[in-house]
Backbone bond lengths (Angstrom), bond angles and torsions (degrees), N, CA, C in turn:
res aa  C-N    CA-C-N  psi(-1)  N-CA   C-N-CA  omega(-1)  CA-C   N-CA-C  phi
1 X - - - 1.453 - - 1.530 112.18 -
2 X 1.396 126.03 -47.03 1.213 131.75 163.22 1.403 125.90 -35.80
3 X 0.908 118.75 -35.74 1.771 152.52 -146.82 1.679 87.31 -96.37
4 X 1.213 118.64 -64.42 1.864 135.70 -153.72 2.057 82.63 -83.18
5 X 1.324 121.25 -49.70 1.436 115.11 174.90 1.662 105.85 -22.86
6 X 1.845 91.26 -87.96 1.566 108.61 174.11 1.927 118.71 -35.24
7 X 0.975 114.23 -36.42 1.490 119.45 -153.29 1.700 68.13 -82.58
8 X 1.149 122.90 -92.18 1.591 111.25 172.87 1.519 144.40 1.88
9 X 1.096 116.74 -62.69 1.447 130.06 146.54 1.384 127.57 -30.34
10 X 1.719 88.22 -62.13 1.620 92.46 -166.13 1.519 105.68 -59.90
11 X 1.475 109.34 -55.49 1.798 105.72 170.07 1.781 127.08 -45.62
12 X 1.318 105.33 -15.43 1.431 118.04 172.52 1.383 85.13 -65.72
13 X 1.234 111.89 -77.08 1.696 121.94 -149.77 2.001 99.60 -58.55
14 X 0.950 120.59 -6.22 1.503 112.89 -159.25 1.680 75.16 -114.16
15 X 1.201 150.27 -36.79 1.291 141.75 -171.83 1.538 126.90 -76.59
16 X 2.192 94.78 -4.23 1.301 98.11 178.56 1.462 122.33 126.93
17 X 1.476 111.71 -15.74 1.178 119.34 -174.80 1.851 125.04 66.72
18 X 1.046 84.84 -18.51 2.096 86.76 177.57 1.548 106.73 -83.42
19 X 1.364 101.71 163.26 1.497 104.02 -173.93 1.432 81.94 -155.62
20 X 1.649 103.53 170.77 1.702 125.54 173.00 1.483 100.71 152.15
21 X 1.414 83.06 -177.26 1.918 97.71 -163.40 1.763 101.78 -137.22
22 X 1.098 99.79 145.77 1.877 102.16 163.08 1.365 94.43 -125.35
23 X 1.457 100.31 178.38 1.657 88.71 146.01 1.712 106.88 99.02
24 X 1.623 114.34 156.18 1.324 100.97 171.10 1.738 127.16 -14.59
25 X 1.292 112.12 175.16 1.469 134.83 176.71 1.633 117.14 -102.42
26 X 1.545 114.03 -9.80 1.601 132.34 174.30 1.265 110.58 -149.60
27 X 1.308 106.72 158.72 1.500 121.88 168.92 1.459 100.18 -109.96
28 X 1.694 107.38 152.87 1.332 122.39 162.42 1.469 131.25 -106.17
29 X 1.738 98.45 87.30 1.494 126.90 -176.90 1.574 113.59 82.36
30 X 0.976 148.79 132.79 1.360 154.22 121.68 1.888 88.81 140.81
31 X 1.557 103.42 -168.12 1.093 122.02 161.49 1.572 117.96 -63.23
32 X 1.608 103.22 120.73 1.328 101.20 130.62 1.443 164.18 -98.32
33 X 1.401 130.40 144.96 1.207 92.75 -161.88 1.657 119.76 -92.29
34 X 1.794 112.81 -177.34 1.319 115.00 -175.02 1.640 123.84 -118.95
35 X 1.690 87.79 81.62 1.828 92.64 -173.62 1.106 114.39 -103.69
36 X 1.254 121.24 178.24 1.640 130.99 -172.87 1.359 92.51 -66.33
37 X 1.072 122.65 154.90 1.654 151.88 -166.71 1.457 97.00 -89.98
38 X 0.967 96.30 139.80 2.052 96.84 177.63 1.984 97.18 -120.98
39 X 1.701 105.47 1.40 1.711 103.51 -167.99 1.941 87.83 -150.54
40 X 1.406 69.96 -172.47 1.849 85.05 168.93 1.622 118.64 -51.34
41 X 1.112 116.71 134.63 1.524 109.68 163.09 2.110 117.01 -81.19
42 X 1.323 119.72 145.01 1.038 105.51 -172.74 1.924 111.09 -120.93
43 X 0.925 91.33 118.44 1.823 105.52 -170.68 1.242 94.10 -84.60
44 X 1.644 116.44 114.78 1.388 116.73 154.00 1.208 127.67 -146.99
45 X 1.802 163.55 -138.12 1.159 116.84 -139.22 1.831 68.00 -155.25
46 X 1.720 103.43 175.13 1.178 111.72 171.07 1.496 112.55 -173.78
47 X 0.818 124.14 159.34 1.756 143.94 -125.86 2.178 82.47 -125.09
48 X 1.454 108.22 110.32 1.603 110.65 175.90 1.625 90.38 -155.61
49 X 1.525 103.46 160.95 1.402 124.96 147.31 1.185 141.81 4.21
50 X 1.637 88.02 -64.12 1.817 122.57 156.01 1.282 108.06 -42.63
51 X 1.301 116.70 -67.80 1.671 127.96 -150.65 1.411 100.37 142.70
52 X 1.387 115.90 -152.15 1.483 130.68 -172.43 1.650 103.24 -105.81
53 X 1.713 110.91 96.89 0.801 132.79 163.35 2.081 133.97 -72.59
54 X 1.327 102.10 161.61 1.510 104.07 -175.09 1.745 98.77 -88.86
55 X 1.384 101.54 129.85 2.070 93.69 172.22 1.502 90.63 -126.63
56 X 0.948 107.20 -177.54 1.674 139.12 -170.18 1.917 118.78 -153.02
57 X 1.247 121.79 103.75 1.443 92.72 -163.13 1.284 132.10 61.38
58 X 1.120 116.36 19.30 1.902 123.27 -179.63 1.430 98.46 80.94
59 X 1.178 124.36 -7.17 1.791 102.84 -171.45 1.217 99.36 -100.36
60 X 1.479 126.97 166.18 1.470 146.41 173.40 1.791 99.95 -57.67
61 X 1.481 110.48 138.89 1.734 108.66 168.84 1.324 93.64 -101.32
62 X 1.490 125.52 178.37 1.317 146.35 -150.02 1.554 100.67 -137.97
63 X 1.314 135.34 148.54 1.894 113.24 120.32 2.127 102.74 -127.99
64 X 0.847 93.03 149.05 1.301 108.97 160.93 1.756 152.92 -98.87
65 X 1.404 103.92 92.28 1.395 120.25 -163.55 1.198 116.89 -24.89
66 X 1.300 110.98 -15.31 1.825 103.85 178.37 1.643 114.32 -95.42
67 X 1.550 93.82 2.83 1.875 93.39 178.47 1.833 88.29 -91.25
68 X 1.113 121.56 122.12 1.393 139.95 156.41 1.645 140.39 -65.05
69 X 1.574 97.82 -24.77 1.630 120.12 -177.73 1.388 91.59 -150.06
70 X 1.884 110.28 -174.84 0.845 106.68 177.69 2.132 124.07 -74.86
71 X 0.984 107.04 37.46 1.278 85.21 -154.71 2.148 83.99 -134.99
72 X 1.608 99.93 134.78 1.327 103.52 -149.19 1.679 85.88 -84.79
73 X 1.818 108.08 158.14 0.756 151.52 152.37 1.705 136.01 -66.11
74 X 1.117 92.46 -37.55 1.719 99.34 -171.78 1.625 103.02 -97.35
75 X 1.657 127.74 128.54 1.393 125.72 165.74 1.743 99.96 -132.15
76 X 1.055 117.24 -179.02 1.751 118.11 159.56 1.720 105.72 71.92
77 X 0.901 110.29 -127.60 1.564 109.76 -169.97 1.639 90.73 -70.91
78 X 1.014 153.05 -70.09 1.603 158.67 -164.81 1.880 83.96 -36.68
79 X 0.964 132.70 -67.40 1.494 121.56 -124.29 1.813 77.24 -74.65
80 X 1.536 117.95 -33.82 1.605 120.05 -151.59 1.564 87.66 -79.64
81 X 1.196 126.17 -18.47 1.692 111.47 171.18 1.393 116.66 -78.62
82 X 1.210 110.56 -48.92 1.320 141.98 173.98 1.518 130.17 -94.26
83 X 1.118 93.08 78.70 2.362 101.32 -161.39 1.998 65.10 -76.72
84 X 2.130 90.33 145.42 1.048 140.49 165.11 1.903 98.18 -75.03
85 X 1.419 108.86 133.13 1.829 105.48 158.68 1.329 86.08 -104.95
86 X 1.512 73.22 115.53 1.726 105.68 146.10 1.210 126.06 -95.35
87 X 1.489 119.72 -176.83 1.452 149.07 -169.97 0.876 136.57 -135.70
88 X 1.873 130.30 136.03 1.540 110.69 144.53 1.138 97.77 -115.63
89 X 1.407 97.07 150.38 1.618 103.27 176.88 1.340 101.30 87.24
90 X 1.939 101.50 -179.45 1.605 124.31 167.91 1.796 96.85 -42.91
91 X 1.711 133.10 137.90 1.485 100.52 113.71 1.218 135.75 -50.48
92 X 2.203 102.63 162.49 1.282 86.80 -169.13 2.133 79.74 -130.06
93 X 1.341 114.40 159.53 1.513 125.08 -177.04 1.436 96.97 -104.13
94 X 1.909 90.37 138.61 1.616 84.14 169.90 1.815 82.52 -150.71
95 X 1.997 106.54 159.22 1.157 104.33 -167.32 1.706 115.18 85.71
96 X 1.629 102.46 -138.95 1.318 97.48 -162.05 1.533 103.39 -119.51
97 X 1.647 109.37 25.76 1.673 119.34 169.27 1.407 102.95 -90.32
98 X 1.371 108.61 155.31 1.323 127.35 178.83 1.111 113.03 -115.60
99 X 1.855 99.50 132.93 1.443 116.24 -166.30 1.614 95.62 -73.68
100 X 1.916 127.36 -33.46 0.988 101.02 -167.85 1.700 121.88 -71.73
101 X 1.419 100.16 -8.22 1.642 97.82 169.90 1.017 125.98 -100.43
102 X 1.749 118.82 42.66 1.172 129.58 -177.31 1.676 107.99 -93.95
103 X 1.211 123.45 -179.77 1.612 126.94 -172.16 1.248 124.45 170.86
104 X 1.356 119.25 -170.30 1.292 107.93 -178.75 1.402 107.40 -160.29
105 X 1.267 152.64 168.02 1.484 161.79 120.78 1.109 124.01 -123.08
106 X 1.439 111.68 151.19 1.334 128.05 -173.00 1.585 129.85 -69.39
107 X 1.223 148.07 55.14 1.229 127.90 177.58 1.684 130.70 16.38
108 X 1.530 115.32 160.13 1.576 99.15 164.48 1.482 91.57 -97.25
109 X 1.668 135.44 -16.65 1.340 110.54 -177.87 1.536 111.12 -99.93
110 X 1.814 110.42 36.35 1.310 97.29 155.74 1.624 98.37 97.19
111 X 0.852 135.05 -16.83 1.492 139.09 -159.91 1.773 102.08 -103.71
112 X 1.250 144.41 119.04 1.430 173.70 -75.38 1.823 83.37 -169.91
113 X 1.537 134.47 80.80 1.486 141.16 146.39 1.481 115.13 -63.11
114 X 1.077 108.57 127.92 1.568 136.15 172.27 1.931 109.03 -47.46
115 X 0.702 127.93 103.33 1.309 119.47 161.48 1.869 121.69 -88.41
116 X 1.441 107.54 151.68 2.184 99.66 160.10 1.696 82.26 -149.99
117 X 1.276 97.52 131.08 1.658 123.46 168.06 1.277 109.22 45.16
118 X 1.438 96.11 29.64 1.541 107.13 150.57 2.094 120.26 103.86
119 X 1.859 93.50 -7.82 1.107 86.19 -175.56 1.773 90.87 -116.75
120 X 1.256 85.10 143.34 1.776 114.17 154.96 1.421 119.14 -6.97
121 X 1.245 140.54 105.13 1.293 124.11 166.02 1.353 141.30 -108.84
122 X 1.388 122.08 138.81 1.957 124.85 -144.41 1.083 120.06 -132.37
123 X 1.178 131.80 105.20 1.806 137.19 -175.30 1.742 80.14 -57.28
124 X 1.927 101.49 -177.19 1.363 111.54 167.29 1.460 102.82 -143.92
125 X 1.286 109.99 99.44 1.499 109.34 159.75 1.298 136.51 -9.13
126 X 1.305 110.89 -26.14 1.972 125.35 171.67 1.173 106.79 -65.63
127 X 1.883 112.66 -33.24 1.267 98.25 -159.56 1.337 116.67 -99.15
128 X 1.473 126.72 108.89 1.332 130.42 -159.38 1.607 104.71 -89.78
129 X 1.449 142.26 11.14 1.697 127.33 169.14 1.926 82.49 -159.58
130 X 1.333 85.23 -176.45 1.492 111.85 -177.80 1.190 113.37 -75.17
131 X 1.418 125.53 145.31 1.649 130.05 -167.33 1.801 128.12 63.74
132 X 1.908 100.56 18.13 1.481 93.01 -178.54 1.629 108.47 -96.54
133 X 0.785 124.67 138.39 1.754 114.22 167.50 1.652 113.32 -121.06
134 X 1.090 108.27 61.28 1.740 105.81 175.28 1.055 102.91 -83.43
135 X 1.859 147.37 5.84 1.424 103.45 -172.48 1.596 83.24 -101.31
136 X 1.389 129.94 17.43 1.324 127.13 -158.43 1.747 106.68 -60.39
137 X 0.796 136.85 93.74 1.670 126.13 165.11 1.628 98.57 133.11
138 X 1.116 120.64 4.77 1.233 133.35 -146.82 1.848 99.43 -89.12
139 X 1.815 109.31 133.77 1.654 108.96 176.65 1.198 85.17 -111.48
140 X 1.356 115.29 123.17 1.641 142.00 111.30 0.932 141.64 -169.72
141 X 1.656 105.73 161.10 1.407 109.03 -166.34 1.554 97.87 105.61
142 X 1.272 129.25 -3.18 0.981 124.40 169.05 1.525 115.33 115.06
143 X 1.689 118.55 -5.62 1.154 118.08 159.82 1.689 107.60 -154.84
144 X 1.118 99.37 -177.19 1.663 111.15 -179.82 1.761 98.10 -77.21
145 X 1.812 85.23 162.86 1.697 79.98 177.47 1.664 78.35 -147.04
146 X 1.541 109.57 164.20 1.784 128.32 -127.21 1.474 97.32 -158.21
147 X 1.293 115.44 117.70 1.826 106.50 162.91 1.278 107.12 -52.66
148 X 1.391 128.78 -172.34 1.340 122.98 136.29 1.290 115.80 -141.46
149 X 1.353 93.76 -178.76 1.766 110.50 -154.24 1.636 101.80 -85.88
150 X 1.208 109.11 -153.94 1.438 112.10 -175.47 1.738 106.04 -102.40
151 X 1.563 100.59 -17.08 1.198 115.37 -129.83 1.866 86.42 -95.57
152 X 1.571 108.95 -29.37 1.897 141.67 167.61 1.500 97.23 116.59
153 X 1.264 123.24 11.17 1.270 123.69 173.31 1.174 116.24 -74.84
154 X 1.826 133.28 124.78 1.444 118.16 155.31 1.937 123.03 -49.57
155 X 1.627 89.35 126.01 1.913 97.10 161.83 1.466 102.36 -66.25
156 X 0.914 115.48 123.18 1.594 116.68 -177.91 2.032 108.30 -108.27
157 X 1.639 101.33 -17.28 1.553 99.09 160.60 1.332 120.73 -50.72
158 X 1.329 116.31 157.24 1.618 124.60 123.40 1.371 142.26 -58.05
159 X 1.376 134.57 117.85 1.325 122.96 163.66 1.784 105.59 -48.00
160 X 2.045 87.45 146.51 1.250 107.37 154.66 1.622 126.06 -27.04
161 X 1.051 106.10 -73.31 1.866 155.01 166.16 1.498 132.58 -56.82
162 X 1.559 136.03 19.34 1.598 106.35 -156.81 1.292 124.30 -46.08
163 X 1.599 109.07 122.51 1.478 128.02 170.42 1.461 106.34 -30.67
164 X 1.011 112.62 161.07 1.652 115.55 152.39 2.338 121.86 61.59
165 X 1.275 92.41 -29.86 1.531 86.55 173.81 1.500 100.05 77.14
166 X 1.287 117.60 -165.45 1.391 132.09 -178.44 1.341 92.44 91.98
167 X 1.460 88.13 -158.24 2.211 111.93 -165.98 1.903 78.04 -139.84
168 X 1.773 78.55 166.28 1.163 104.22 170.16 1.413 132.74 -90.31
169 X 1.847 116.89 102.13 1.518 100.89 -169.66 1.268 111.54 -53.67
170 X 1.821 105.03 165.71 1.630 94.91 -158.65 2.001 74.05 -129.45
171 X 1.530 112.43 87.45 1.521 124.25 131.76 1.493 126.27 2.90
């Protein structure tokens, strides 16, 4: 499994490094994947363990405590663990996210990141289908990384349950 992680990545990183979502608010069964956006990205909400989490494309969103403003922190090995949702266009909210805490920033490679209440938002490579949140609580790269709420607050709990199984890559 470790092995298929990396083999993963690396094709992230050879495909460009951008990531994002259009499109429904779930997938039906398996992995989806995390490519550059060719449209709007769509922020909408979902019902876990946690509480009422932010998804993107059915997958769990991220932010990361070491982004401070809106403007992301993580490039190089971080971004290939952690694909950025991107955008074209406005985001758009669906569910129980709010369009008014929607946003945006610019990449340095040019690529249009999703913002809500100002912080950065980050799929997690761990999470291989819809409804997993293992990187939830997770240090690296130099900080923890946090679902978030509806509300733009990091969940800073643990699930009951971790989704999905595995180990913790060790950053």
């Amino acid at each position: 499994p470790a092995l298929a992680v990396v083999l993963l990545l690396a094709l992230v990183l050879l495909a460009g490094c951008g990531s994002g979502s259009s499109g429904s608010s779930a997938t039906t069964g398996g992995a989806s994947t995390m490519t550059r956006s060719s449209g709007p990205a769509t922020v909408a909400t979902s019902s876990t363990s946690l509480g009422t989490i932010l998804v993107s494309g059915g997958r769990t969103i991220y932010l990361f405590k070491r982004d401070t403003g809106p403007q992301s922190t993580c490039s190089g090995a971080c971004i290939a663990g952690w694909p950025a949702v991107t955008t074209v266009g406005a985001a758009k909210a669906s569910g129980s996210a709010m369009a008014s805490l929607l946003g945006t920033t610019k990449r340095a490679d040019g690529t249009v990141q999703v913002t809500y209440a100002g912080h950065p938002l980050y799929w997690y490579s761990g999470d291989s289908s819809s409804g997993q949140t293992n990187g939830q609580g997770l240090n690296a790269f130099g900080a923890n990384w946090y679902v978030v709420a509806p509300s733009g607050a990091a969940i800073t709990s643990q699930a009951s349950s971790h989704s999905g199984g595995g180990t913790t890559p060790a950053y």
